[in-house]
C-alpha positions in Angstrom: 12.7 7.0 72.0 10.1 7.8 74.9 9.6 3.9 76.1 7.6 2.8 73.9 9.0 0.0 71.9 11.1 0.8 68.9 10.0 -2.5 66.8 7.1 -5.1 66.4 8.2 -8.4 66.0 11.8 -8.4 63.6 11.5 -5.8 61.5 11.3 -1.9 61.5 12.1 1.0 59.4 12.9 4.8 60.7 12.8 7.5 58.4 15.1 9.7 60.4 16.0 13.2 59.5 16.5 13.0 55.9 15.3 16.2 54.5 14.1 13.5 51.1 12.5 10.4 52.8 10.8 8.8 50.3 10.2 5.3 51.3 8.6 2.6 49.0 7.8 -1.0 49.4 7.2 -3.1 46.5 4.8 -6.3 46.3 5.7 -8.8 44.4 3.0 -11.3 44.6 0.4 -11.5 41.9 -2.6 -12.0 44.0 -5.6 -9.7 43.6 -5.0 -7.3 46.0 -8.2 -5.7 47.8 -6.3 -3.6 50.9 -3.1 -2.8 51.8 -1.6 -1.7 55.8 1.3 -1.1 58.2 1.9 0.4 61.6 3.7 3.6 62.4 4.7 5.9 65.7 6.4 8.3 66.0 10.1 9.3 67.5 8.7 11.3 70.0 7.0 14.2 70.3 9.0 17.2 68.8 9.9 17.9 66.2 6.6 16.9 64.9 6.0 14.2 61.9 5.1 14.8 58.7 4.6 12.3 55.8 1.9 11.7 54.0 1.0 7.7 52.0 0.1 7.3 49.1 0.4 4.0 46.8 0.8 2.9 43.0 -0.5 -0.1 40.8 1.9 0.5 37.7 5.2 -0.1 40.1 5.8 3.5 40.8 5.2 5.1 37.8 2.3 7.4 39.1 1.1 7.9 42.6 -2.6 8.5 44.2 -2.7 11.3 46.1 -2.1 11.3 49.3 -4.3 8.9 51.1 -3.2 10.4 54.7 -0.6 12.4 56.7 1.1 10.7 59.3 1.4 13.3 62.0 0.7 14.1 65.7 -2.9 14.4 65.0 -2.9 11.3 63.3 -0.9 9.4 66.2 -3.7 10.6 68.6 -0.5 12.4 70.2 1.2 9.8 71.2 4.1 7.4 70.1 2.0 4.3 70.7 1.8 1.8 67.4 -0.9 3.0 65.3 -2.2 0.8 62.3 -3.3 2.1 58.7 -4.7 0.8 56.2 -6.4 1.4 52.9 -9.0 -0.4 51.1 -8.1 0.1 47.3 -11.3 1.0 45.0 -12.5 -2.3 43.4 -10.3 -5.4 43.8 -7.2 -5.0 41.0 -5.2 -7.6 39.9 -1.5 -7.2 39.4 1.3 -8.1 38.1 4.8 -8.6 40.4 6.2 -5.4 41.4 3.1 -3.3 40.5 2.1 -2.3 44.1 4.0 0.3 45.7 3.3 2.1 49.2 5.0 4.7 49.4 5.8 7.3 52.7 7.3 10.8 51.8 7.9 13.3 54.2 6.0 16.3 53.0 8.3 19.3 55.0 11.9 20.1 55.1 12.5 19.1 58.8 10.9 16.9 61.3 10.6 14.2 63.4 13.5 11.4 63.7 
């Protein structure tokens, strides 16, 4: 890491290396969900990040397209926190296990 800290609060999640990343998590609530958000930096600076959100309401079945790419650009070049967040198109509600985020790397190499 380059100093900045490596976790908020407890809990964090580093996609690493792995040439697959596909990271997913699930809600299981059944509230009507309106918007949906995390925080993300990067490694470092090189090799450069690359992974791009999207999310699904029928618990992974299909995917939206991507709804951003999480790279330098995105992180304002820098490995500070950033936060996104999405505002899904009218209010849906849902049954446990329906929402799922989802981060994929979108090239074969890339940041740690």
């Amino acid at each position: 890491a380059d100093g900045t800290p490596t976790a908020l609060d407890v809990y964090a999640w580093r996609l690493n290396q792995n040439v697959t990343t596909d990271w997913r998590a699930t809600y299981n609530g059944n509230a009507t969900v309106t918007q949906f958000g995390f925080k993300v930096r990067r490694w470092d600076g090189s090799p450069e990040v690359n992974a791009e959100v999207r999310y699904s309401t029928d618990g992974g079945t299909t995917f939206s397209a991507a709804l951003v790419t999480i790279n330098n650009t995105f992180l304002d070049g820098s490995s500070a926190w950033k936060s996104f967040s999405y505002t899904i198109p009218g209010a849906v509600q849902l049954a446990p296990g329906n929402l799922v985020v989802q981060v994929v790397r979108t090239v074969a190499s890339g940041e740690r």
